[in-house]
mmCIF file of the N, C-alpha and C atoms, coordinates in Angstrom:
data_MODEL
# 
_entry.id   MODEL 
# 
loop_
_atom_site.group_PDB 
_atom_site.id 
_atom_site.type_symbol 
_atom_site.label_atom_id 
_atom_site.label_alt_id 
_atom_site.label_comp_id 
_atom_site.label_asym_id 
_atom_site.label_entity_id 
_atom_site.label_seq_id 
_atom_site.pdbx_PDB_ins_code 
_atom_site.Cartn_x 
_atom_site.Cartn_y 
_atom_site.Cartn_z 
_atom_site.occupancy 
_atom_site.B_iso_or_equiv 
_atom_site.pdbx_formal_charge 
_atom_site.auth_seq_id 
_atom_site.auth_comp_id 
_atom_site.auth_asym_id 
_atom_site.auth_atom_id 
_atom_site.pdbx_PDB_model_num 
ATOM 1   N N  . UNK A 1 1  ? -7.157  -10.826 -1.387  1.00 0.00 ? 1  UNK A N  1 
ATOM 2   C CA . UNK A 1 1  ? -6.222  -9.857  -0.853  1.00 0.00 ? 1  UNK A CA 1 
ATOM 3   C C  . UNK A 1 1  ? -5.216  -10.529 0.055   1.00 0.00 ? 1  UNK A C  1 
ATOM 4   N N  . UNK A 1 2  ? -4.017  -9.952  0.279   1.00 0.00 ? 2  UNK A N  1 
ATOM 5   C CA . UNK A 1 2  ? -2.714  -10.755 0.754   1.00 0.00 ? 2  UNK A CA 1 
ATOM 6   C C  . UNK A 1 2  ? -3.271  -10.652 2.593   1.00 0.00 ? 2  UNK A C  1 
ATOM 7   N N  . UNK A 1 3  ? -3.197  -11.625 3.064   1.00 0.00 ? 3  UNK A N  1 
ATOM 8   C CA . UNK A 1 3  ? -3.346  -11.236 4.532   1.00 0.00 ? 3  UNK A CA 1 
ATOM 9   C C  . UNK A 1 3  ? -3.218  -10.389 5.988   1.00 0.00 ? 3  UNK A C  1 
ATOM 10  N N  . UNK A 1 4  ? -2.620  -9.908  5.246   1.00 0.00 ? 4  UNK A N  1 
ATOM 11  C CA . UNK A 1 4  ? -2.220  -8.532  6.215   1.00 0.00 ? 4  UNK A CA 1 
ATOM 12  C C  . UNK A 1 4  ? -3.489  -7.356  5.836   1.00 0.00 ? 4  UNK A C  1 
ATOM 13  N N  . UNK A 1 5  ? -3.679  -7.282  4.877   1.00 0.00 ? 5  UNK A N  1 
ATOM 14  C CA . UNK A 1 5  ? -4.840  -6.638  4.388   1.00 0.00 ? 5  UNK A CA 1 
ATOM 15  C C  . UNK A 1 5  ? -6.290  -6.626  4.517   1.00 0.00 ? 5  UNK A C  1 
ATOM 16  N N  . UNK A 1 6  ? -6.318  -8.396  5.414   1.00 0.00 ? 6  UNK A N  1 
ATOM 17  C CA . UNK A 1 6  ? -7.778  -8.416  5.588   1.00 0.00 ? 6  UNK A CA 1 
ATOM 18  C C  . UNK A 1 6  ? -8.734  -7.867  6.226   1.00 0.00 ? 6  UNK A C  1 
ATOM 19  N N  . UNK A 1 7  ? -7.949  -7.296  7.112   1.00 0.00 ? 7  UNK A N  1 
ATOM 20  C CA . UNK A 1 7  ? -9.183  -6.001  8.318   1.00 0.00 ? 7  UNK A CA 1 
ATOM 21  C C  . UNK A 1 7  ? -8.761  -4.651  7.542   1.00 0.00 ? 7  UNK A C  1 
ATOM 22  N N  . UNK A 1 8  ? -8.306  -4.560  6.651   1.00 0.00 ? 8  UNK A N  1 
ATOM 23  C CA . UNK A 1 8  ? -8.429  -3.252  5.757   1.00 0.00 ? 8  UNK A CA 1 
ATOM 24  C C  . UNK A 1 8  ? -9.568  -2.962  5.597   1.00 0.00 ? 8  UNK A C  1 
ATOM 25  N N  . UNK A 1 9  ? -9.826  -1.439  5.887   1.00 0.00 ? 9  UNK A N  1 
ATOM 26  C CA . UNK A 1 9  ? -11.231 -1.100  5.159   1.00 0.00 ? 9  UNK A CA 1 
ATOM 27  C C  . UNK A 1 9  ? -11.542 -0.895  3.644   1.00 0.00 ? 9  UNK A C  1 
ATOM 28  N N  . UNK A 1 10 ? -11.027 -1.160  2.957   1.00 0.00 ? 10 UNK A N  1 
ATOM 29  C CA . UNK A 1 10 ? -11.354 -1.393  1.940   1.00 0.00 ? 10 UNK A CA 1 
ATOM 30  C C  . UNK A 1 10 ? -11.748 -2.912  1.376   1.00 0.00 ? 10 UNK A C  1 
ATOM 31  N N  . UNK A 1 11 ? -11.122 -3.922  2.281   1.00 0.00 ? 11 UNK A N  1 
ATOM 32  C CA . UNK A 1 11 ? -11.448 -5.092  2.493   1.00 0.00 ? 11 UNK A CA 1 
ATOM 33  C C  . UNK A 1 11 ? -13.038 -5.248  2.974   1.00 0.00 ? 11 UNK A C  1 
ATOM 34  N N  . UNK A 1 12 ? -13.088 -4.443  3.971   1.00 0.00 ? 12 UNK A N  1 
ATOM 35  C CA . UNK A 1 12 ? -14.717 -4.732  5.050   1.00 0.00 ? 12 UNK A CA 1 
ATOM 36  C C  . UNK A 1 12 ? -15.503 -3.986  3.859   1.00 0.00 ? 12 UNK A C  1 
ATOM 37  N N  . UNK A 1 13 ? -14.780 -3.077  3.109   1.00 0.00 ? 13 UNK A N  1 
ATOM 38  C CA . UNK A 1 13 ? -15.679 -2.121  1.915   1.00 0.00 ? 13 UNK A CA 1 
ATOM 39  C C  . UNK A 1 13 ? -16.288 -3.136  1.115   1.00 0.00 ? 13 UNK A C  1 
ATOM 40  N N  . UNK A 1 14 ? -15.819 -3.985  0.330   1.00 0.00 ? 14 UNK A N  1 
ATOM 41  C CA . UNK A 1 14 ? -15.933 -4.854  -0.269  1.00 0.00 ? 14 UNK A CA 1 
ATOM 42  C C  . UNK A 1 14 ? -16.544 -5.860  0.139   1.00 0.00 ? 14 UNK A C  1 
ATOM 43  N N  . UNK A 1 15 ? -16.482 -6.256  1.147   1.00 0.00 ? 15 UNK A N  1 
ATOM 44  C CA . UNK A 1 15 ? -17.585 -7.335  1.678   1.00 0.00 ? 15 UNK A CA 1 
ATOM 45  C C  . UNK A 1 15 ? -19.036 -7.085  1.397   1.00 0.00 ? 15 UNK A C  1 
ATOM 46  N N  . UNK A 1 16 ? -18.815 -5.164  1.783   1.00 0.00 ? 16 UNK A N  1 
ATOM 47  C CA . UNK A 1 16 ? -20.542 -5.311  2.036   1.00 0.00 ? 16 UNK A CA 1 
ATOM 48  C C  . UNK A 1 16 ? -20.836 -5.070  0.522   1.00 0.00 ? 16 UNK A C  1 
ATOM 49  N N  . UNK A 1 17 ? -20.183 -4.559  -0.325  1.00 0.00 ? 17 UNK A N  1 
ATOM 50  C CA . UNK A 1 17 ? -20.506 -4.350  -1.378  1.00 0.00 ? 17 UNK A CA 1 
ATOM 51  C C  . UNK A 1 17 ? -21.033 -5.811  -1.818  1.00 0.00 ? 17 UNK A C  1 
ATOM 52  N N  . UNK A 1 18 ? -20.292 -7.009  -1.915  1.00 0.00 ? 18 UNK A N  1 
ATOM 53  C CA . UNK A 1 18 ? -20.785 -8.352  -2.298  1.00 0.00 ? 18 UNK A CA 1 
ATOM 54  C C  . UNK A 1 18 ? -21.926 -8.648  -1.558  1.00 0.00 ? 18 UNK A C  1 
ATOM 55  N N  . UNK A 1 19 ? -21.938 -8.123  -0.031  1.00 0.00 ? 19 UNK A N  1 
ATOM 56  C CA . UNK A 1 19 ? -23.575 -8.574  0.291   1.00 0.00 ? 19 UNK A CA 1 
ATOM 57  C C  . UNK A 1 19 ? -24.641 -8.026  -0.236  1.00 0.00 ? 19 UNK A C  1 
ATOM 58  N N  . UNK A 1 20 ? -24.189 -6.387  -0.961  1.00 0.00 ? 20 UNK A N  1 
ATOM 59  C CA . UNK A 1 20 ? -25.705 -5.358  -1.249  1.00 0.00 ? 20 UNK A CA 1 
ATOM 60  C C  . UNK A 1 20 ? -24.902 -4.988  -2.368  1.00 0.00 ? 20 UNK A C  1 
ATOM 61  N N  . UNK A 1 21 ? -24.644 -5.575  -3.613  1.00 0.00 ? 21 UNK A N  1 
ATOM 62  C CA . UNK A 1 21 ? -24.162 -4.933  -4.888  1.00 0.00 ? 21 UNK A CA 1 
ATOM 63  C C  . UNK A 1 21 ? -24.911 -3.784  -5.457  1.00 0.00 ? 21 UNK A C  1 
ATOM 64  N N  . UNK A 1 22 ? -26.344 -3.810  -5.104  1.00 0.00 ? 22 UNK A N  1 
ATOM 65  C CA . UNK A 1 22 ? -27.139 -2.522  -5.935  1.00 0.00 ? 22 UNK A CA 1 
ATOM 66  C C  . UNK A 1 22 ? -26.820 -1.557  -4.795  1.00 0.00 ? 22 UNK A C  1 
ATOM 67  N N  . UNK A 1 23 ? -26.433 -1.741  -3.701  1.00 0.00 ? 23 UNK A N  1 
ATOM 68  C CA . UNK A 1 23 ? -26.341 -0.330  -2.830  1.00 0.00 ? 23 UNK A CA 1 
ATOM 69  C C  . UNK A 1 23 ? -24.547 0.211   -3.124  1.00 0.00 ? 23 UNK A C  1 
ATOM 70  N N  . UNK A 1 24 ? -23.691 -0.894  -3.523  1.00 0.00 ? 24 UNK A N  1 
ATOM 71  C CA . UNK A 1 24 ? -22.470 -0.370  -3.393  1.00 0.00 ? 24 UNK A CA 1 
ATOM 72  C C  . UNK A 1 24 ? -21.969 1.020   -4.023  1.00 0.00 ? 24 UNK A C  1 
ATOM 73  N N  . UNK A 1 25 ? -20.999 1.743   -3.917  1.00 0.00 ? 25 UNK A N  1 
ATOM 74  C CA . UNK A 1 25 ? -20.467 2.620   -4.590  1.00 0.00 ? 25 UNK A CA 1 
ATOM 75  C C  . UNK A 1 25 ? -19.068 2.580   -5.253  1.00 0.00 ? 25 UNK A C  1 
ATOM 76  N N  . UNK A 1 26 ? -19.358 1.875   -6.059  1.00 0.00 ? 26 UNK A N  1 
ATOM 77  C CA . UNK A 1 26 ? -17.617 1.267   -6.739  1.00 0.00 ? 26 UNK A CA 1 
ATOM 78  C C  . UNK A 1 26 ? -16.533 2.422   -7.007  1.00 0.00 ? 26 UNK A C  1 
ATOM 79  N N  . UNK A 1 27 ? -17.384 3.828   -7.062  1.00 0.00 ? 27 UNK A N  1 
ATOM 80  C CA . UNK A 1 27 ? -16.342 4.644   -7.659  1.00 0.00 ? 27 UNK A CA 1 
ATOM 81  C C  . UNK A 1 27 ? -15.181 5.078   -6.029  1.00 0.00 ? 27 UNK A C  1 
ATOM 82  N N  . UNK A 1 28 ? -16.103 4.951   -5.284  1.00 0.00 ? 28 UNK A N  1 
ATOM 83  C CA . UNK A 1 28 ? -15.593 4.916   -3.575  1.00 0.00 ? 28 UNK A CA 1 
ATOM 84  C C  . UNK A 1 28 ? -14.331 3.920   -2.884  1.00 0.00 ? 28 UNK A C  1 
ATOM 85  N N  . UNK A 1 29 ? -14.935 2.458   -3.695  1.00 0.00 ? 29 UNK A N  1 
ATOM 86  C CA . UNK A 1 29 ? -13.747 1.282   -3.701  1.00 0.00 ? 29 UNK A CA 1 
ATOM 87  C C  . UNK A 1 29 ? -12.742 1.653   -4.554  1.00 0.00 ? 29 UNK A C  1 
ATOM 88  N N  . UNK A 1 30 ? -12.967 1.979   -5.769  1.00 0.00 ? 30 UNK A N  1 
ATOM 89  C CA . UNK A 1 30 ? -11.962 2.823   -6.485  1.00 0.00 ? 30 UNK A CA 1 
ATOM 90  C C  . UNK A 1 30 ? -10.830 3.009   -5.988  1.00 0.00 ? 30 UNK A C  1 
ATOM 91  N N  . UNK A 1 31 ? -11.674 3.948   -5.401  1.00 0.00 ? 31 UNK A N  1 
ATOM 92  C CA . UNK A 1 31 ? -10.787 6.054   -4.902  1.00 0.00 ? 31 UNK A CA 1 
ATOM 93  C C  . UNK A 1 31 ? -9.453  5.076   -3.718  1.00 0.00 ? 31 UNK A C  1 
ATOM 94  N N  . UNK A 1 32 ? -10.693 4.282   -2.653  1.00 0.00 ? 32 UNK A N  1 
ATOM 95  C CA . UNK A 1 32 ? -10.060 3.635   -1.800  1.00 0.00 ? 32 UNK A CA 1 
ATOM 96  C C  . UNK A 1 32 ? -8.510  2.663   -2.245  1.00 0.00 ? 32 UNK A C  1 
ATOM 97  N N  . UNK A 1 33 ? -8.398  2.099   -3.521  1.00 0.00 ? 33 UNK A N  1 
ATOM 98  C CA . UNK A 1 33 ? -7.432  1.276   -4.338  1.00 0.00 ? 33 UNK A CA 1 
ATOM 99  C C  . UNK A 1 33 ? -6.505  1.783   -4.240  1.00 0.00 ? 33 UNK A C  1 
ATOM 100 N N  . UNK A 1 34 ? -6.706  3.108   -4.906  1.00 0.00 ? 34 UNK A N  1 
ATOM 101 C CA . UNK A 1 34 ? -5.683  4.376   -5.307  1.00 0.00 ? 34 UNK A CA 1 
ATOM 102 C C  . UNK A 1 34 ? -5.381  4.425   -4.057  1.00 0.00 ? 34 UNK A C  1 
ATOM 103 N N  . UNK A 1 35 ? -5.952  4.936   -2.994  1.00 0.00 ? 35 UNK A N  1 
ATOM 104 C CA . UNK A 1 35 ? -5.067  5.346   -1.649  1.00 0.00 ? 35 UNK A CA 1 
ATOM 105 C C  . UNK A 1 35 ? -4.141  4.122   -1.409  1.00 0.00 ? 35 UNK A C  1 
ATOM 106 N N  . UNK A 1 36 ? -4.625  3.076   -1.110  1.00 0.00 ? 36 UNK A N  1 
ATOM 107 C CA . UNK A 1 36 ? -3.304  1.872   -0.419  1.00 0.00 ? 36 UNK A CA 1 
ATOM 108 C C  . UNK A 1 36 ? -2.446  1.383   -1.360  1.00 0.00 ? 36 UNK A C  1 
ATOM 109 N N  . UNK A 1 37 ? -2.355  1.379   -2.623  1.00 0.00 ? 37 UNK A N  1 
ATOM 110 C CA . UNK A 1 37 ? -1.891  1.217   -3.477  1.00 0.00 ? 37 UNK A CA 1 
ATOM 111 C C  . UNK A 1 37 ? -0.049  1.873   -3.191  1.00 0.00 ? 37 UNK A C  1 
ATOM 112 N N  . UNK A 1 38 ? 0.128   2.851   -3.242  1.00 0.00 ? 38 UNK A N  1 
ATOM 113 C CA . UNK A 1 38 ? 0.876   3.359   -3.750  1.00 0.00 ? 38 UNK A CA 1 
ATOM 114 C C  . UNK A 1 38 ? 2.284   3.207   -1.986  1.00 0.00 ? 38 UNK A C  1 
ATOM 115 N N  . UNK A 1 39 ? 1.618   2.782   -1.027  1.00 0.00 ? 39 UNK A N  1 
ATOM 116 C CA . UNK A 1 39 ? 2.111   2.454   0.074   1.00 0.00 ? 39 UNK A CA 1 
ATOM 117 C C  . UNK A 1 39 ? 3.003   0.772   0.075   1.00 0.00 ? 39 UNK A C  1 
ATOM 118 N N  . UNK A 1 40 ? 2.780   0.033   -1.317  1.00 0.00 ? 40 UNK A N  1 
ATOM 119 C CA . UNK A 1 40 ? 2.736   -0.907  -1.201  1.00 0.00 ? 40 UNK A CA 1 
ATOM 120 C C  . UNK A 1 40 ? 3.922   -1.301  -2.327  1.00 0.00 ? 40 UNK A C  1 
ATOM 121 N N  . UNK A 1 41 ? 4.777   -2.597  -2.056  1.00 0.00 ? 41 UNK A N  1 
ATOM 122 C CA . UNK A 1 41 ? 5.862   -2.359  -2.722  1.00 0.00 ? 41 UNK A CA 1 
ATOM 123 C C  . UNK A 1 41 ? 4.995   -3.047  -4.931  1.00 0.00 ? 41 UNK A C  1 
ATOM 124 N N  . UNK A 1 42 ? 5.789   -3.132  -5.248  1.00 0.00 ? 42 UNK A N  1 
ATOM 125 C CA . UNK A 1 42 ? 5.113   -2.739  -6.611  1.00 0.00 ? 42 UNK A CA 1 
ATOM 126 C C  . UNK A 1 42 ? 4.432   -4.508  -6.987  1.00 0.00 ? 42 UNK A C  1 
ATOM 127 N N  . UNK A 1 43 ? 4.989   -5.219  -6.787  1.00 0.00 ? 43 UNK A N  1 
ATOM 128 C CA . UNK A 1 43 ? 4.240   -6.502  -6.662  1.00 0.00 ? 43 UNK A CA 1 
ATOM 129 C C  . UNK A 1 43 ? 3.367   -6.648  -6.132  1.00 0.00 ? 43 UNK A C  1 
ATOM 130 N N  . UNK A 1 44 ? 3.513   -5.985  -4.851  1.00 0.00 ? 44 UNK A N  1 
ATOM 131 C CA . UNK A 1 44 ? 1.965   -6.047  -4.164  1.00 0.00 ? 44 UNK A CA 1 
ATOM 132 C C  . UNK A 1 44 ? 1.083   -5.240  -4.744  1.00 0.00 ? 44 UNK A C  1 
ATOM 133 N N  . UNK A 1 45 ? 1.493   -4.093  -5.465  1.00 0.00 ? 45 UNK A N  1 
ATOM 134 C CA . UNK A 1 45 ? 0.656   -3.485  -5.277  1.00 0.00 ? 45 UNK A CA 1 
ATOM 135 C C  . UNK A 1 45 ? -0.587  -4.432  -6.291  1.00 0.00 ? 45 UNK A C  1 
ATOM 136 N N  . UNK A 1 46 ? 0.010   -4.911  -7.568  1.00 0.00 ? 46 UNK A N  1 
ATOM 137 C CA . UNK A 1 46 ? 0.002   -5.404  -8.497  1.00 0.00 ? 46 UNK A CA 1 
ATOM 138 C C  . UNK A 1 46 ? -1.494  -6.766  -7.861  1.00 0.00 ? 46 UNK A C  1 
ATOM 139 N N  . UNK A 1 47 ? -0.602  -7.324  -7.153  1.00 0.00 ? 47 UNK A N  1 
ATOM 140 C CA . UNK A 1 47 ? -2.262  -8.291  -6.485  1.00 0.00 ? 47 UNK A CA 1 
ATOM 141 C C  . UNK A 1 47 ? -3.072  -7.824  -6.143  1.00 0.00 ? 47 UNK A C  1 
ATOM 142 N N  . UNK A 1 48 ? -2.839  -6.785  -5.271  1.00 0.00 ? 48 UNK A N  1 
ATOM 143 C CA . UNK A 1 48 ? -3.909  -6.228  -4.555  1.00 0.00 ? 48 UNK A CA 1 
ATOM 144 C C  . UNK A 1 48 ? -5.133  -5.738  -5.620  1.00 0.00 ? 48 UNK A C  1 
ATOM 145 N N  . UNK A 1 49 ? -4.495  -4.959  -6.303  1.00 0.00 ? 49 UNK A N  1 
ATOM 146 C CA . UNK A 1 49 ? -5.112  -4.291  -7.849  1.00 0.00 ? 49 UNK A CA 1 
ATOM 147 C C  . UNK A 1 49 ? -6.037  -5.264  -8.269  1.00 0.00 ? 49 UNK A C  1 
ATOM 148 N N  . UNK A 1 50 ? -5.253  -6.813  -8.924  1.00 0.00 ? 50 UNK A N  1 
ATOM 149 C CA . UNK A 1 50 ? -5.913  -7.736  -9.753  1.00 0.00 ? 50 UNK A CA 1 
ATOM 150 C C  . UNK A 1 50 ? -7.027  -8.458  -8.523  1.00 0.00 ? 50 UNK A C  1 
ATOM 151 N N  . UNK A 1 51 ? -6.983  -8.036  -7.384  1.00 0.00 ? 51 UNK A N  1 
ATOM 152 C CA . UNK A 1 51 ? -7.837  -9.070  -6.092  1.00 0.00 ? 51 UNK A CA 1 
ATOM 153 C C  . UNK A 1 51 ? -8.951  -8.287  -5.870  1.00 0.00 ? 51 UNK A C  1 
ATOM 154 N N  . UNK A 1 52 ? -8.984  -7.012  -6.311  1.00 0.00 ? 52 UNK A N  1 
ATOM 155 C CA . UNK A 1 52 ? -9.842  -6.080  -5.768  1.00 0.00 ? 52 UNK A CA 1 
ATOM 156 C C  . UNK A 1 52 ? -10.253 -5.871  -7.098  1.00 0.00 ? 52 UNK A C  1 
ATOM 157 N N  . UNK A 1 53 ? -10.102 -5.720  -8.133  1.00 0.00 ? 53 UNK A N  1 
ATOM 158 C CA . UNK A 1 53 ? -10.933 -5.422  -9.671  1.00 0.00 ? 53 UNK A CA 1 
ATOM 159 C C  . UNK A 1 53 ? -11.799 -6.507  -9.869  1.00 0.00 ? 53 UNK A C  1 
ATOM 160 N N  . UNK A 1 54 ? -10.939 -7.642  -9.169  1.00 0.00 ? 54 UNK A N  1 
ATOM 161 C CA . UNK A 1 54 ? -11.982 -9.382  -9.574  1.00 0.00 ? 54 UNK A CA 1 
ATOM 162 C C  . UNK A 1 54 ? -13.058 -9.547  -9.037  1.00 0.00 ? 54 UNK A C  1 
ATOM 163 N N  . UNK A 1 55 ? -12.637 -8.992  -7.524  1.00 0.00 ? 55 UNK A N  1 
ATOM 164 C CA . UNK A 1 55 ? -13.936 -8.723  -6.900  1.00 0.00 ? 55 UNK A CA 1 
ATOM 165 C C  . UNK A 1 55 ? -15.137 -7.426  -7.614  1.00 0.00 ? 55 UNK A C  1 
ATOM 166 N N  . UNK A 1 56 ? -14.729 -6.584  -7.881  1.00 0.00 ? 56 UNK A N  1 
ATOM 167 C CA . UNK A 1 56 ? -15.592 -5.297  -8.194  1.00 0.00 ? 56 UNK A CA 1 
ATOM 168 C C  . UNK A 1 56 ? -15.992 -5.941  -9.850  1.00 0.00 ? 56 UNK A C  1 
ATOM 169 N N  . UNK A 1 57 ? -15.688 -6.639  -10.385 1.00 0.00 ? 57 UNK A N  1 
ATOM 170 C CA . UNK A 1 57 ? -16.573 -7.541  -11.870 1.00 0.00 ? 57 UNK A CA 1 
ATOM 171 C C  . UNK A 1 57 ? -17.637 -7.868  -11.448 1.00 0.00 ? 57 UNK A C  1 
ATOM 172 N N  . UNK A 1 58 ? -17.102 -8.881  -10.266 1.00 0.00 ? 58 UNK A N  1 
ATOM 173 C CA . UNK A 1 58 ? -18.355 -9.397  -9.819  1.00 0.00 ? 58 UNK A CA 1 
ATOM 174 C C  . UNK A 1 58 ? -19.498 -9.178  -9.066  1.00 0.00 ? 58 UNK A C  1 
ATOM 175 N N  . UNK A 1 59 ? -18.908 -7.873  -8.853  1.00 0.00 ? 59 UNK A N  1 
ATOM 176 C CA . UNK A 1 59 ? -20.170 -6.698  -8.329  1.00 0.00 ? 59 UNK A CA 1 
ATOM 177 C C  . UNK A 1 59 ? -20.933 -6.177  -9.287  1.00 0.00 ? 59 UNK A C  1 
ATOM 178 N N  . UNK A 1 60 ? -20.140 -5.869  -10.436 1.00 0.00 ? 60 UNK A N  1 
ATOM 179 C CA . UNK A 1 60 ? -20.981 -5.311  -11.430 1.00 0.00 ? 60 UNK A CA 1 
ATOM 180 C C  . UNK A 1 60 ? -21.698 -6.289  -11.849 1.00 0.00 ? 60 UNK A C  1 
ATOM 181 N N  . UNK A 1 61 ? -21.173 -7.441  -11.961 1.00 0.00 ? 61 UNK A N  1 
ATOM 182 C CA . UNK A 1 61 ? -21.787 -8.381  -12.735 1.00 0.00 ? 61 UNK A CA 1 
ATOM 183 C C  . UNK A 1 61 ? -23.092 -9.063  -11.972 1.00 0.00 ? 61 UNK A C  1 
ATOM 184 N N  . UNK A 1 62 ? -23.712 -8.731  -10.596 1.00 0.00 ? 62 UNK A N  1 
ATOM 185 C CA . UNK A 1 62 ? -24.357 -9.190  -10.168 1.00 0.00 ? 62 UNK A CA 1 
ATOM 186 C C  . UNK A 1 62 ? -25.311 -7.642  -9.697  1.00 0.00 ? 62 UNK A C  1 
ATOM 187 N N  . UNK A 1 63 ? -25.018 -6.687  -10.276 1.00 0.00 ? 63 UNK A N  1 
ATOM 188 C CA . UNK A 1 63 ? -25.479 -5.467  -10.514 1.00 0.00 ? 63 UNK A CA 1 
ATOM 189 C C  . UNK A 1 63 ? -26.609 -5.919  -11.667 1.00 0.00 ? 63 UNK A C  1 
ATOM 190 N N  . UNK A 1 64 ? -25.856 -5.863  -12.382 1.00 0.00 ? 64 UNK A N  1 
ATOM 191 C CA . UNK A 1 64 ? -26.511 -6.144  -13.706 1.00 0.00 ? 64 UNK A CA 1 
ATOM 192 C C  . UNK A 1 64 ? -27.283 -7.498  -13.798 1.00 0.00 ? 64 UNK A C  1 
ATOM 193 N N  . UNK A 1 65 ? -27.217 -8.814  -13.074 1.00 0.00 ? 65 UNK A N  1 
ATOM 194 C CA . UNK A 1 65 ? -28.144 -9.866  -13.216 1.00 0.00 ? 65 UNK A CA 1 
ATOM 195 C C  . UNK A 1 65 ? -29.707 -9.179  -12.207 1.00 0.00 ? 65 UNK A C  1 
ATOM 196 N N  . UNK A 1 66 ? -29.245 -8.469  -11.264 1.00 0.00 ? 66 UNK A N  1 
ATOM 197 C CA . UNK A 1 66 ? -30.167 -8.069  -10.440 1.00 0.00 ? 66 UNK A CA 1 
ATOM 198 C C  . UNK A 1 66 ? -31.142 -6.571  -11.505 1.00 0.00 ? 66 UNK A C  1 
ATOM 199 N N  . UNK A 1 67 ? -30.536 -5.777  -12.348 1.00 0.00 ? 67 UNK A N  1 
ATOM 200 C CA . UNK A 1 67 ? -30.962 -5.053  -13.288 1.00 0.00 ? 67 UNK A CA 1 
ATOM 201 C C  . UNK A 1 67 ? -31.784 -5.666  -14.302 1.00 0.00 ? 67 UNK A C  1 
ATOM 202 N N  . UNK A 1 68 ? -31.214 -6.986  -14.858 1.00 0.00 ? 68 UNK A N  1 
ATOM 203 C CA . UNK A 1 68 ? -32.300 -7.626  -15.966 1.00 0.00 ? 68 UNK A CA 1 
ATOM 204 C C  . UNK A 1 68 ? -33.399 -8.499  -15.473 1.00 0.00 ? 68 UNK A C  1 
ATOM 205 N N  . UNK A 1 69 ? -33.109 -9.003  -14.305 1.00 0.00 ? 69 UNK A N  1 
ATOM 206 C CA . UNK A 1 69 ? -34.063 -10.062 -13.424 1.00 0.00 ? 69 UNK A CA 1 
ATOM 207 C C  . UNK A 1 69 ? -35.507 -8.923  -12.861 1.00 0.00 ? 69 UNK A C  1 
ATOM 208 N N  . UNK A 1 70 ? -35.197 -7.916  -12.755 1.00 0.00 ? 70 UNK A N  1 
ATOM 209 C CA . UNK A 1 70 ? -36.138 -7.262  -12.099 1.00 0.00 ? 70 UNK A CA 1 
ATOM 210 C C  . UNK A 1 70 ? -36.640 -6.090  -12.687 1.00 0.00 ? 70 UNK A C  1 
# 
């Protein structure tokens, strides 16, 4: 995420989600996207989007190693 953004709560959202992926609620980080999104000029919005989906893969994706491992 671009630096101005980093004490965003959707930023701190995302942290904890990477620390506790089976507790996260992605549809919540979502919702949260949609809100700052549209405040943001269209390039940005555009990173922010691709910085925050990359992260939420790899939530799922460690959703799911923690789903077949156990």
């Amino acid at each position: 995420m671009p630096a101005q953004h980093s004490q965003h709560p959707l930023t701190q959202a995302i942290e904890q989600a990477i620390a506790n992926p089976a507790a996260a609620n992605l549809k919540a980080l979502l919702e949260e996207l949609e809100c700052i999104s549209p405040s943001l000029p269209e390039a940005e919005q555009l990173q922010v989007a691709e910085d925050v989906l990359a992260q939420l893969i790899d939530i799922y994706v460690c959703r799911a190693e923690q789903l077949l491992d156990g």
